[in-house]
Biopython code that builds the backbone (N, CA, C, O; Angstrom):
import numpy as np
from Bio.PDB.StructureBuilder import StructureBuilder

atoms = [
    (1, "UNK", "N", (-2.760, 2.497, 14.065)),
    (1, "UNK", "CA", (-3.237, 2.000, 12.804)),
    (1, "UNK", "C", (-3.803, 0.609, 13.027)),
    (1, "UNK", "O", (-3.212, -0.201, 13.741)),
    (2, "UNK", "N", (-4.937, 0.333, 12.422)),
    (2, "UNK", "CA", (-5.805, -1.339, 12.858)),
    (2, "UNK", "C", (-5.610, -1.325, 11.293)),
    (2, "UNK", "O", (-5.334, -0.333, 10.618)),
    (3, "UNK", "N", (-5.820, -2.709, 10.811)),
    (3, "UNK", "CA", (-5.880, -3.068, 9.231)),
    (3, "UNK", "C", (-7.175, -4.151, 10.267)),
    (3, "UNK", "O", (-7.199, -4.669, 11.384)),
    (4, "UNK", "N", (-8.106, -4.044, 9.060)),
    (4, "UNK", "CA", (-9.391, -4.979, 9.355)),
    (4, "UNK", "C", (-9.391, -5.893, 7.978)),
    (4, "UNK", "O", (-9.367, -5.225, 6.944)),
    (5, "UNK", "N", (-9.412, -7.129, 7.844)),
    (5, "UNK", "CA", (-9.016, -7.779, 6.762)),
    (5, "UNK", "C", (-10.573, -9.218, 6.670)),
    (5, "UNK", "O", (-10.846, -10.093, 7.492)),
    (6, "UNK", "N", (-11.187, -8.909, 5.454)),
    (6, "UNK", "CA", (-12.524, -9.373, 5.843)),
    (6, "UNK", "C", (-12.673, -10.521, 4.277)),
    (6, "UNK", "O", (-12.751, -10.359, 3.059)),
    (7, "UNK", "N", (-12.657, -11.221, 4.867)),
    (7, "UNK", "CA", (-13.157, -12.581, 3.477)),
    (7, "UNK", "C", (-14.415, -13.387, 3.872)),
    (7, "UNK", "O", (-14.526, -14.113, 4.859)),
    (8, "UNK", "N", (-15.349, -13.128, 2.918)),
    (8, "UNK", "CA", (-16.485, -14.036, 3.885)),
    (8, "UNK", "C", (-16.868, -13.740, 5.056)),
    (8, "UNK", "O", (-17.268, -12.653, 5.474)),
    (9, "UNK", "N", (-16.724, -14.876, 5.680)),
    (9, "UNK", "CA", (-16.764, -15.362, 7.495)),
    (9, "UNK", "C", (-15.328, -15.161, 8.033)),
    (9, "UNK", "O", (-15.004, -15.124, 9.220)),
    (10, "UNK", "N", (-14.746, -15.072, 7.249)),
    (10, "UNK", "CA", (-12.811, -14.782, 8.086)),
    (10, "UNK", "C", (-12.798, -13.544, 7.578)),
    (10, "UNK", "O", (-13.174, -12.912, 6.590)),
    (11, "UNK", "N", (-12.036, -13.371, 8.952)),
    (11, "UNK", "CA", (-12.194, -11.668, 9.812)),
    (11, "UNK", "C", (-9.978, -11.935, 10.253)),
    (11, "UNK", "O", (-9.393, -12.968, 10.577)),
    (12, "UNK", "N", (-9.662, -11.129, 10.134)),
    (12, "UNK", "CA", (-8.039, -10.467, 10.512)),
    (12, "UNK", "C", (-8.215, -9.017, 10.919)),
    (12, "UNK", "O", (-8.665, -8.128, 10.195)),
    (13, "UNK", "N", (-7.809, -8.897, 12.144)),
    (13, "UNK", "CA", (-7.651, -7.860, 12.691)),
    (13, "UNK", "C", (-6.112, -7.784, 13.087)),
    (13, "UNK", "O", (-5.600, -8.853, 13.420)),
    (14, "UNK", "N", (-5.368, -6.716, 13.090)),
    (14, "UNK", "CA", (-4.439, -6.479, 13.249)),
    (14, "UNK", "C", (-3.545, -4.855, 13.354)),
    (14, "UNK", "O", (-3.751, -3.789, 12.773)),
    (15, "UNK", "N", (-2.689, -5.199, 14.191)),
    (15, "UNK", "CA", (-2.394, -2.996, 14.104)),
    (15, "UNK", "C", (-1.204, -3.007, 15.376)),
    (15, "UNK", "O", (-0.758, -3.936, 16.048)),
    (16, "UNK", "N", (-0.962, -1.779, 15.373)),
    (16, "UNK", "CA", (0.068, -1.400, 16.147)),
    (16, "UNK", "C", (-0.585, -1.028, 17.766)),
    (16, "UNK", "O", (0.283, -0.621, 18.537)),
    (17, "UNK", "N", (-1.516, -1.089, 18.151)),
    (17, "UNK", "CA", (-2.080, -1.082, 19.348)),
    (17, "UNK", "C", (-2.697, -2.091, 19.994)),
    (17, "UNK", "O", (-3.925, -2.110, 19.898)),
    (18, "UNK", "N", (-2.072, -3.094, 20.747)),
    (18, "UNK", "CA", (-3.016, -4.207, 21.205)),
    (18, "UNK", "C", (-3.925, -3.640, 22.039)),
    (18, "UNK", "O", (-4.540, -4.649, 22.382)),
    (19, "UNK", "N", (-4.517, -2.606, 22.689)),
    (19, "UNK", "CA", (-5.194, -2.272, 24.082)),
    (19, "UNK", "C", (-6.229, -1.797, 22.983)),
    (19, "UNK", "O", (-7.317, -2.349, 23.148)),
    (20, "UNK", "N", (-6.198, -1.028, 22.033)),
    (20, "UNK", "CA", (-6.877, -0.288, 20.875)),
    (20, "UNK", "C", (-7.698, -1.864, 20.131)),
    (20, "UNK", "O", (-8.917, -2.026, 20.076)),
    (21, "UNK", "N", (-6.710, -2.806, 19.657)),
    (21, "UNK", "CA", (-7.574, -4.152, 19.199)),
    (21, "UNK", "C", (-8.788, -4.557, 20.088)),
    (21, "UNK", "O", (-9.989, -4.616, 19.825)),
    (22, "UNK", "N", (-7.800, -4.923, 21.692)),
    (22, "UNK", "CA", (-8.961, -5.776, 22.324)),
    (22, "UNK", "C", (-9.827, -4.760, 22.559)),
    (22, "UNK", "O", (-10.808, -5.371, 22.136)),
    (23, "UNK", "N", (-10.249, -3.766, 22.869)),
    (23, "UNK", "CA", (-11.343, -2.681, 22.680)),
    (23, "UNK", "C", (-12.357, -3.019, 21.476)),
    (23, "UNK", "O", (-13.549, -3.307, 21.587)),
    (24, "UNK", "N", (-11.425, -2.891, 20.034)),
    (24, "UNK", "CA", (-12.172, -3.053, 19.083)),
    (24, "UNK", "C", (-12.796, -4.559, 18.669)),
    (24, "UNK", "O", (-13.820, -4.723, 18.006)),
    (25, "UNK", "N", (-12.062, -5.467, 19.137)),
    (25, "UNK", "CA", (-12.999, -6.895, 19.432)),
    (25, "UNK", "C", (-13.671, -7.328, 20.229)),
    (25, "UNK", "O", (-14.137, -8.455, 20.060)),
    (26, "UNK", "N", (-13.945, -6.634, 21.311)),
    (26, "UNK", "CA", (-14.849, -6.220, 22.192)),
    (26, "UNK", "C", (-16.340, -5.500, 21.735)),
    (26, "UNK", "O", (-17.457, -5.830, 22.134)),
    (27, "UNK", "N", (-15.962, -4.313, 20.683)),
    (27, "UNK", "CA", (-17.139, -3.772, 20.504)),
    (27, "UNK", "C", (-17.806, -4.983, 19.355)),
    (27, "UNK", "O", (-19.008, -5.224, 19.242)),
    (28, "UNK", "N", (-17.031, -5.446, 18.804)),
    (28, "UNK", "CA", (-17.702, -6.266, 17.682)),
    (28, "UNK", "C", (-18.167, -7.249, 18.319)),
    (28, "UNK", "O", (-19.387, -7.117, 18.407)),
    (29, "UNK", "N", (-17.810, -8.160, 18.803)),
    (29, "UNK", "CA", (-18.287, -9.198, 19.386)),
    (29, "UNK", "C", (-19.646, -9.037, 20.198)),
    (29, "UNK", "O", (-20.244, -10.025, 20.623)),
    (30, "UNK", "N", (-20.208, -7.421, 20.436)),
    (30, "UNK", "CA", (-21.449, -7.217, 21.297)),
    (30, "UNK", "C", (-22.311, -6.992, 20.139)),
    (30, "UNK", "O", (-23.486, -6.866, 20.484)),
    (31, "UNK", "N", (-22.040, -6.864, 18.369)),
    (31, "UNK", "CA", (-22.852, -7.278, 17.719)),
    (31, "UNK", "C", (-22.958, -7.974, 16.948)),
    (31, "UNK", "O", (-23.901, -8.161, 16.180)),
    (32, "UNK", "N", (-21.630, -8.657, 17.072)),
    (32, "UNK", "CA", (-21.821, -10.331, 16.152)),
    (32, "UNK", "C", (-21.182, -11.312, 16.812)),
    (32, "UNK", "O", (-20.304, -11.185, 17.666)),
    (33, "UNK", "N", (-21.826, -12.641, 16.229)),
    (33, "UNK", "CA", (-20.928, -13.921, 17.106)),
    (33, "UNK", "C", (-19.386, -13.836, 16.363)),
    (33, "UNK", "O", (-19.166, -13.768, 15.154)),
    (34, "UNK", "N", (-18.425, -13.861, 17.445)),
    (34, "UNK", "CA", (-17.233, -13.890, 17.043)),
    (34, "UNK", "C", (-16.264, -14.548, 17.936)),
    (34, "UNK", "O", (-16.299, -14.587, 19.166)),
    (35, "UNK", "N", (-15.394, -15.059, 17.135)),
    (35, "UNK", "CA", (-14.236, -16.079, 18.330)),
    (35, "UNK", "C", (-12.729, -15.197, 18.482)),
    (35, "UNK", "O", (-12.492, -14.326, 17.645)),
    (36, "UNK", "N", (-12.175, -15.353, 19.104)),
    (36, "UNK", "CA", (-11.095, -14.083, 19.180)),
    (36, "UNK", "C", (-9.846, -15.733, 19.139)),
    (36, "UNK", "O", (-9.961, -16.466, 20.121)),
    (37, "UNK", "N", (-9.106, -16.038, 18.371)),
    (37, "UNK", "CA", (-7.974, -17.358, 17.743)),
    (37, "UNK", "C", (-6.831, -16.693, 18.240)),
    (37, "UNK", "O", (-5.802, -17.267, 17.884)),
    (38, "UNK", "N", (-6.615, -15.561, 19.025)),
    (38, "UNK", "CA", (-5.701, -15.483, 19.117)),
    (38, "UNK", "C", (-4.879, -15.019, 17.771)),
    (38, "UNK", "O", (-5.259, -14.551, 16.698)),
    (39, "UNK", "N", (-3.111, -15.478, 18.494)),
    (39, "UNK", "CA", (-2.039, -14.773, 16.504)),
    (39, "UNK", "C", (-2.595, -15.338, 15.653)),
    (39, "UNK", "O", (-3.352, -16.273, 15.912)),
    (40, "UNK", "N", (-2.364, -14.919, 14.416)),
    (40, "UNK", "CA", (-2.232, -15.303, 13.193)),
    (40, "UNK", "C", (-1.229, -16.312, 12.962)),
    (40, "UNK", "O", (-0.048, -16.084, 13.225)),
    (41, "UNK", "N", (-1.722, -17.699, 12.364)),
    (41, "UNK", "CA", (-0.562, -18.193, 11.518)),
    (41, "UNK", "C", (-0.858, -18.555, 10.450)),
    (41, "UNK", "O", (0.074, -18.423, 9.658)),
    (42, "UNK", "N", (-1.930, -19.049, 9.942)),
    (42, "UNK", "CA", (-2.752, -19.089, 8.436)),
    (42, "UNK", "C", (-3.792, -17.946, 8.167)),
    (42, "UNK", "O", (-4.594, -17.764, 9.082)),
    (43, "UNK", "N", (-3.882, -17.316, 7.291)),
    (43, "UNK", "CA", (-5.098, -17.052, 6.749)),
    (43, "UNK", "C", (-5.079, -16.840, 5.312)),
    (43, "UNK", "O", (-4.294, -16.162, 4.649)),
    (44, "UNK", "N", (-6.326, -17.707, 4.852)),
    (44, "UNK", "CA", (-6.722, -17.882, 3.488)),
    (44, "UNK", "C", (-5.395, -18.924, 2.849)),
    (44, "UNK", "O", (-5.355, -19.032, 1.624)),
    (45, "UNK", "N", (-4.854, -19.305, 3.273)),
    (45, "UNK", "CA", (-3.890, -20.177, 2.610)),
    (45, "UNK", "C", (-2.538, -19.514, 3.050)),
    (45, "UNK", "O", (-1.600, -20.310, 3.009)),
    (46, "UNK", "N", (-2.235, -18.333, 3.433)),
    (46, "UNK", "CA", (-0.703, -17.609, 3.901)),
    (46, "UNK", "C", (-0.570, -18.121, 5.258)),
    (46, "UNK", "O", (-1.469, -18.295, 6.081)),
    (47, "UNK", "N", (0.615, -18.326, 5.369)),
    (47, "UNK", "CA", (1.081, -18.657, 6.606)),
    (47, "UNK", "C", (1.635, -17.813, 6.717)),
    (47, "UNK", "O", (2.358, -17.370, 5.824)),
    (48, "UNK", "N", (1.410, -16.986, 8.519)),
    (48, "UNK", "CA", (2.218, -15.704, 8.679)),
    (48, "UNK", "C", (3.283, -15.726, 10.001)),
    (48, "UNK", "O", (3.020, -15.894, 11.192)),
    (49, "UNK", "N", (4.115, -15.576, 9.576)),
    (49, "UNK", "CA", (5.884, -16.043, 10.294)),
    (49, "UNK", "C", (6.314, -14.833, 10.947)),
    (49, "UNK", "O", (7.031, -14.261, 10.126)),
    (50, "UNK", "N", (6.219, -13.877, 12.420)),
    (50, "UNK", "CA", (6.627, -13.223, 12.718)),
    (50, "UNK", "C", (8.118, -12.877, 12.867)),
    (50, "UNK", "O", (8.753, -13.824, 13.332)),
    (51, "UNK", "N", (8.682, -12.038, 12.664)),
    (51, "UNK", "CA", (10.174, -12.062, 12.638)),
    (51, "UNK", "C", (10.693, -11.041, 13.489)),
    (51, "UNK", "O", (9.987, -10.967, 14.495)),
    (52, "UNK", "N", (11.885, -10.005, 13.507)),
    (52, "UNK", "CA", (12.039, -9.346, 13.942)),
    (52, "UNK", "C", (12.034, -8.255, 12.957)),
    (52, "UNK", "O", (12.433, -7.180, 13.406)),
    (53, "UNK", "N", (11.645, -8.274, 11.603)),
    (53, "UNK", "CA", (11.282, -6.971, 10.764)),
    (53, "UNK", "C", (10.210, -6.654, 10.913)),
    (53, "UNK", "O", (10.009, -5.577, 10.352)),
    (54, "UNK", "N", (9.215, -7.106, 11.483)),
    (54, "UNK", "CA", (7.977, -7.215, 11.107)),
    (54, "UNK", "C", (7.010, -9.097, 11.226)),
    (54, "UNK", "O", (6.896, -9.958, 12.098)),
    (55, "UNK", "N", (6.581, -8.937, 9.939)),
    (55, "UNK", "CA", (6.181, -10.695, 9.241)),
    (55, "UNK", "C", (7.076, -11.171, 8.388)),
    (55, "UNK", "O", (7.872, -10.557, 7.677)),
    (56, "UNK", "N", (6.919, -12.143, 8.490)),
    (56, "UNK", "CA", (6.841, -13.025, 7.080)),
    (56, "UNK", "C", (5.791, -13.728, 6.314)),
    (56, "UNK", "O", (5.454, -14.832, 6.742)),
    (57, "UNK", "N", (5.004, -13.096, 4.850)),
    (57, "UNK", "CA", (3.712, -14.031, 4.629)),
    (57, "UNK", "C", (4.217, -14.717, 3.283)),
    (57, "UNK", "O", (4.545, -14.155, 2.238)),
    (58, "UNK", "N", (4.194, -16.039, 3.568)),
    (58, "UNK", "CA", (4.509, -17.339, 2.899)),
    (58, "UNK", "C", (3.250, -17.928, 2.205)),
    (58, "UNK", "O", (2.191, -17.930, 2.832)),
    (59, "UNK", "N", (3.328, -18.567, 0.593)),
    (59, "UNK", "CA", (2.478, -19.583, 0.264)),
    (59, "UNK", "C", (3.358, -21.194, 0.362)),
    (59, "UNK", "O", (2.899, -22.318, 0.158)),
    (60, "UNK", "N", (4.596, -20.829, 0.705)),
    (60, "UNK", "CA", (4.928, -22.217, 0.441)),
    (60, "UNK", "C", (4.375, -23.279, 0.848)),
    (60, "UNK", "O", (4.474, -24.234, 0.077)),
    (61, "UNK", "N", (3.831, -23.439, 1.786)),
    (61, "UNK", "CA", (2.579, -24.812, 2.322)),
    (61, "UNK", "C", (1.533, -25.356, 1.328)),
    (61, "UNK", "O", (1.115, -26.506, 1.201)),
    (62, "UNK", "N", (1.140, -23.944, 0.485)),
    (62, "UNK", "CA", (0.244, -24.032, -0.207)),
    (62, "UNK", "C", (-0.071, -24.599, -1.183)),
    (62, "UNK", "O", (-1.024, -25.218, -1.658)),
    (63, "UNK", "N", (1.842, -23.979, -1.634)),
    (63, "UNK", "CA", (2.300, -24.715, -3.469)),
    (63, "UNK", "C", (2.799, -26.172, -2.975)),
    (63, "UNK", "O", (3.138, -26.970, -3.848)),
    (64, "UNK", "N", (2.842, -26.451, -1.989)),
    (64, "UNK", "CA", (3.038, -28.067, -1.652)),
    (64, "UNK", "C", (1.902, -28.743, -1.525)),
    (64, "UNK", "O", (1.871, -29.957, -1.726)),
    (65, "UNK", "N", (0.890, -28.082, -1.194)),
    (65, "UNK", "CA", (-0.204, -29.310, -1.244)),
    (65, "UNK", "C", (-0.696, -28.947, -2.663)),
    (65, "UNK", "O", (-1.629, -29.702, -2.937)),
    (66, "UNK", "N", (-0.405, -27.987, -3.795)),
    (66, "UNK", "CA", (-1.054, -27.917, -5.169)),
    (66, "UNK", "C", (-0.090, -28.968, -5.692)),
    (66, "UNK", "O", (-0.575, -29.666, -6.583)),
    (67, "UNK", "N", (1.190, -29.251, -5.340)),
    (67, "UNK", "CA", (2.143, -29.943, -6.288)),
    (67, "UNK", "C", (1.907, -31.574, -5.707)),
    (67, "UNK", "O", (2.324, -32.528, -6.365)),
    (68, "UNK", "N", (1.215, -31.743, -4.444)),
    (68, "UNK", "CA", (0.569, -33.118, -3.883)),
    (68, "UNK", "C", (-0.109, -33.481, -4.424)),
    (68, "UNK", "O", (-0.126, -34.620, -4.891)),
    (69, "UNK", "N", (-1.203, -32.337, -4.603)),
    (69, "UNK", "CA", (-2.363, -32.799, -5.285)),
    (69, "UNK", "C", (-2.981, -33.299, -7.005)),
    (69, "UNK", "O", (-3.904, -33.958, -7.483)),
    (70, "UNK", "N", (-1.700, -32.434, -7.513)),
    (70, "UNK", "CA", (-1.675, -32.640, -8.904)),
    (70, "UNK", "C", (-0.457, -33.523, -9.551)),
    (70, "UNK", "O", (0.077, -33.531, -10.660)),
    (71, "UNK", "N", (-0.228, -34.422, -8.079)),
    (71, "UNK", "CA", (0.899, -35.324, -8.329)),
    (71, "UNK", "C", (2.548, -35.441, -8.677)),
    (71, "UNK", "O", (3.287, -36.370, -9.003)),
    (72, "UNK", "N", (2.711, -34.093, -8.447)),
    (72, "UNK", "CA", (4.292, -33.832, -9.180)),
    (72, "UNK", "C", (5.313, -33.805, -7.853)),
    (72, "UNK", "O", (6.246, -33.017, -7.703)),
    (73, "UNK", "N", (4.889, -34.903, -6.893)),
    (73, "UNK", "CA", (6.188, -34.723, -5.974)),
    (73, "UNK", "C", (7.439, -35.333, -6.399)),
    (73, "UNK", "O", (8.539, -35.019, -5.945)),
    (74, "UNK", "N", (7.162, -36.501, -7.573)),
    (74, "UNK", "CA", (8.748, -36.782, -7.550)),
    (74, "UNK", "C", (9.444, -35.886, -9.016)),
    (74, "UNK", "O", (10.515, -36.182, -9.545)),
    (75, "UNK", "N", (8.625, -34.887, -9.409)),
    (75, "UNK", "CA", (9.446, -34.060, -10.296)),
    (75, "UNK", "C", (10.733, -33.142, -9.886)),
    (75, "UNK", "O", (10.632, -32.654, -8.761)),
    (76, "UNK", "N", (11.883, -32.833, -10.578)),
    (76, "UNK", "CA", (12.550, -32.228, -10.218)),
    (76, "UNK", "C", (12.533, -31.157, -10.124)),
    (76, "UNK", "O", (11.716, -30.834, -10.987)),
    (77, "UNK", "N", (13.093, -29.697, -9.355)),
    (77, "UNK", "CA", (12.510, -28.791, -9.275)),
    (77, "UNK", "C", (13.800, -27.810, -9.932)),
    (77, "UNK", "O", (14.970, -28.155, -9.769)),
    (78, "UNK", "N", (13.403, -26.462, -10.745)),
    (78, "UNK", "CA", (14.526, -26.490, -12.015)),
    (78, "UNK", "C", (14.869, -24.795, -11.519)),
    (78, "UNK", "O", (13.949, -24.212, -10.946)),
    (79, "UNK", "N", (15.896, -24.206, -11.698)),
    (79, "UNK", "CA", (15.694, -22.512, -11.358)),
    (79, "UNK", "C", (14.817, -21.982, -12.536)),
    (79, "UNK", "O", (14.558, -22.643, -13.541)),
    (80, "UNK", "N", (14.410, -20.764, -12.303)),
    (80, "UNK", "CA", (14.156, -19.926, -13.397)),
    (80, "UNK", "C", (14.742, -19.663, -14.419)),
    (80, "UNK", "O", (15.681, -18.871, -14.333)),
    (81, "UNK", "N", (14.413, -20.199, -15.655)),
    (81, "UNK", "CA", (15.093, -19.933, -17.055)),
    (81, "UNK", "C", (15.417, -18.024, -17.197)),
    (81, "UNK", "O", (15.010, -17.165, -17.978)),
    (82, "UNK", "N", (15.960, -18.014, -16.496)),
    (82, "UNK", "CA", (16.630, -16.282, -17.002)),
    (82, "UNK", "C", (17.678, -16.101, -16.607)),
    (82, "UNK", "O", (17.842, -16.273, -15.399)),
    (83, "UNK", "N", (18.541, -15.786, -17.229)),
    (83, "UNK", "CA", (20.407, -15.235, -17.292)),
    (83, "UNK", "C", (20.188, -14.086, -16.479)),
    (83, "UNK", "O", (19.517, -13.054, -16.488)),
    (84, "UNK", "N", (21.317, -14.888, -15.526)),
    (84, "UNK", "CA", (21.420, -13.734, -14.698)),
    (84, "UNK", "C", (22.555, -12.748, -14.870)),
    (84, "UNK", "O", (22.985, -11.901, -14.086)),
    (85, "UNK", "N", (22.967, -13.107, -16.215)),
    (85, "UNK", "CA", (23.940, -11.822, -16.792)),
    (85, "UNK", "C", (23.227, -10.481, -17.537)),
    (85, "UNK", "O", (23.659, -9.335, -17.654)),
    (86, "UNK", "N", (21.827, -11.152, -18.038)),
    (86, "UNK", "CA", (20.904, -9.836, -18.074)),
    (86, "UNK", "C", (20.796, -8.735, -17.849)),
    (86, "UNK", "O", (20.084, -8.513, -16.870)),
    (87, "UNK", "N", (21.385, -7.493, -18.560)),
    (87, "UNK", "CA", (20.969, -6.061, -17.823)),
    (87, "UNK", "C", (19.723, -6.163, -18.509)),
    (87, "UNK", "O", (19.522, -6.873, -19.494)),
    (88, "UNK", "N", (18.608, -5.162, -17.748)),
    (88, "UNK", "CA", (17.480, -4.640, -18.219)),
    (88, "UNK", "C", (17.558, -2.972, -18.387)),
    (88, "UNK", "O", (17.619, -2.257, -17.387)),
    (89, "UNK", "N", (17.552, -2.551, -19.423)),
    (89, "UNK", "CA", (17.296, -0.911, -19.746)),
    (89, "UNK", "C", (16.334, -0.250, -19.686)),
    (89, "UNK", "O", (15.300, -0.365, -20.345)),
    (90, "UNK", "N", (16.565, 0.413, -18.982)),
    (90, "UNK", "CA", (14.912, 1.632, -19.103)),
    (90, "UNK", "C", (15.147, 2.279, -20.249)),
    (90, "UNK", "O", (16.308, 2.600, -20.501)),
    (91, "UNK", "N", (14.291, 2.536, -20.988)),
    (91, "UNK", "CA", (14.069, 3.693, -22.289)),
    (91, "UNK", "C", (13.293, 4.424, -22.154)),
    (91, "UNK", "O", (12.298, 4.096, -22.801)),
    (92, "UNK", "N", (13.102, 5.788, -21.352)),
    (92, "UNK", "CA", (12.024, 6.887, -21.383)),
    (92, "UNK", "C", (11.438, 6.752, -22.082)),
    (92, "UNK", "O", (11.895, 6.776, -23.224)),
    (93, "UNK", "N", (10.066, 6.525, -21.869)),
    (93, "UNK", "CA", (8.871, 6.928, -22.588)),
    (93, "UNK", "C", (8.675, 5.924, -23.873)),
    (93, "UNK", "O", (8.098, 6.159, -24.935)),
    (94, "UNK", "N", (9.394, 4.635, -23.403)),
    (94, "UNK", "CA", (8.898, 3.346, -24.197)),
    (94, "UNK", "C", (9.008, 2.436, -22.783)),
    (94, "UNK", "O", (10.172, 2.755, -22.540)),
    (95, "UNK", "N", (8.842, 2.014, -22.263)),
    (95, "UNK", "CA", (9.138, 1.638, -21.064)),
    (95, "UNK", "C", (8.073, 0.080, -21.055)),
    (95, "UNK", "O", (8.408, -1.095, -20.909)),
    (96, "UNK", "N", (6.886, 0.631, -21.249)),
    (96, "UNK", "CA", (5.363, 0.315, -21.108)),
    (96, "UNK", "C", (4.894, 0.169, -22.769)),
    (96, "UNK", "O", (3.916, -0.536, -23.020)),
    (97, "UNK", "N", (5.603, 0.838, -23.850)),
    (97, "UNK", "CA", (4.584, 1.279, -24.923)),
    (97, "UNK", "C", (3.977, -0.073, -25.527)),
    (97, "UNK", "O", (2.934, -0.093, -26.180)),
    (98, "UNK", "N", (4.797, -1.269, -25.215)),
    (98, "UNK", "CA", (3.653, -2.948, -26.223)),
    (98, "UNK", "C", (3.260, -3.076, -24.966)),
    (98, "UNK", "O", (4.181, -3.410, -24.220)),
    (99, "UNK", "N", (1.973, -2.897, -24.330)),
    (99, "UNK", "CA", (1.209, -3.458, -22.860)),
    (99, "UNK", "C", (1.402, -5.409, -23.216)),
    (99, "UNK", "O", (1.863, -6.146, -22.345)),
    (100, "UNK", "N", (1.052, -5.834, -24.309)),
    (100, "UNK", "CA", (0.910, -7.153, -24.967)),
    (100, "UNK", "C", (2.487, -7.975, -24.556)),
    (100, "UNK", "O", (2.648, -9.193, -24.630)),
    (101, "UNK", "N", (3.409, -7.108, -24.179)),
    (101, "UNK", "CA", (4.874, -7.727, -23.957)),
    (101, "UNK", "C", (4.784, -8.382, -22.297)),
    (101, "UNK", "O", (5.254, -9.487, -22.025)),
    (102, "UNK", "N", (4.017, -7.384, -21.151)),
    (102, "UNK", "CA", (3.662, -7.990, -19.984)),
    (102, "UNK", "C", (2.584, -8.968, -19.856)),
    (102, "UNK", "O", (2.330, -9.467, -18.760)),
]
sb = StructureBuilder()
sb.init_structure("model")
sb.init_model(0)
sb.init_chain("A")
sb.init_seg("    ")
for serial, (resi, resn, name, xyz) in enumerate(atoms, 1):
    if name == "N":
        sb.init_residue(resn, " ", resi, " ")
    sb.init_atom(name, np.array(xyz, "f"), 0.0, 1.0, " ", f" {name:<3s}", serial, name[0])
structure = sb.get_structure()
C-alpha cells in the first residue's frame, strides 16, 4: 500500500514497502524536479512522531505558535467545561434528528 499525499508543491509519499517507494520516487523524479527529504517530521503544520504503533500526528507546535502569535502565552490554560459524570444516551432513530444541535 503507498498513500501519495499532494498539497500544492508538497508531495508525502509513504507505504508499507520501502523498495516499492524508492522505485516509485525514482520514476517521478525522471518527470519532475523533485527532492527526496528523507522521514517525515512536519508536513503542512503536523508534526509526525513515529512510535511503536505506528505514528503519532500532532498539531501541538502549531497551537503554540497560534497562541504566540495572538499573544495569550501568559493566559492560563483551563480543562474542558464538561462533567465527566455525564452519561450520553443513544435513542434509536433520534440520535441525529436536530442536525442544528451539532
Amino acid at each position: 500500500m503507498i498513500y501519495l499525499l499532494v498539497y500544492v508543491d508538497d508531495i508525502l509519499l509513504t507505504g508499507s514497502n520501502s523498495a516499492f517507494l524508492h522505485r516509485l520516487i525514482t520514476l517521478l523524479q525522471t518527470e519532475f524536479k523533485l527532492r527526496d527529504l528523507g522521514s517525515v517530521y512536519f508536513f503542512l503544520g503536523i508534526e509526525v512522531k513515529p512510535n511503536v504503533m505506528g505514528i503519532l500526528l500532532s498539531q501541538h507546535n502549531y497551537a503554540l505558535d497560534i497562541i504566540h502569535q495572538v499573544g495569550m502565552t501568559s493566559y492560563k490554560s483551563i480543562d474542558t467545561p464538561l462533567s465527566n459524570s455525564s452519561k450520553l444516551e443513544i435513542m434509536l432513530g433520534t440520535l441525529h434528528s436536530d442536525l442544528t444541535r451539532y
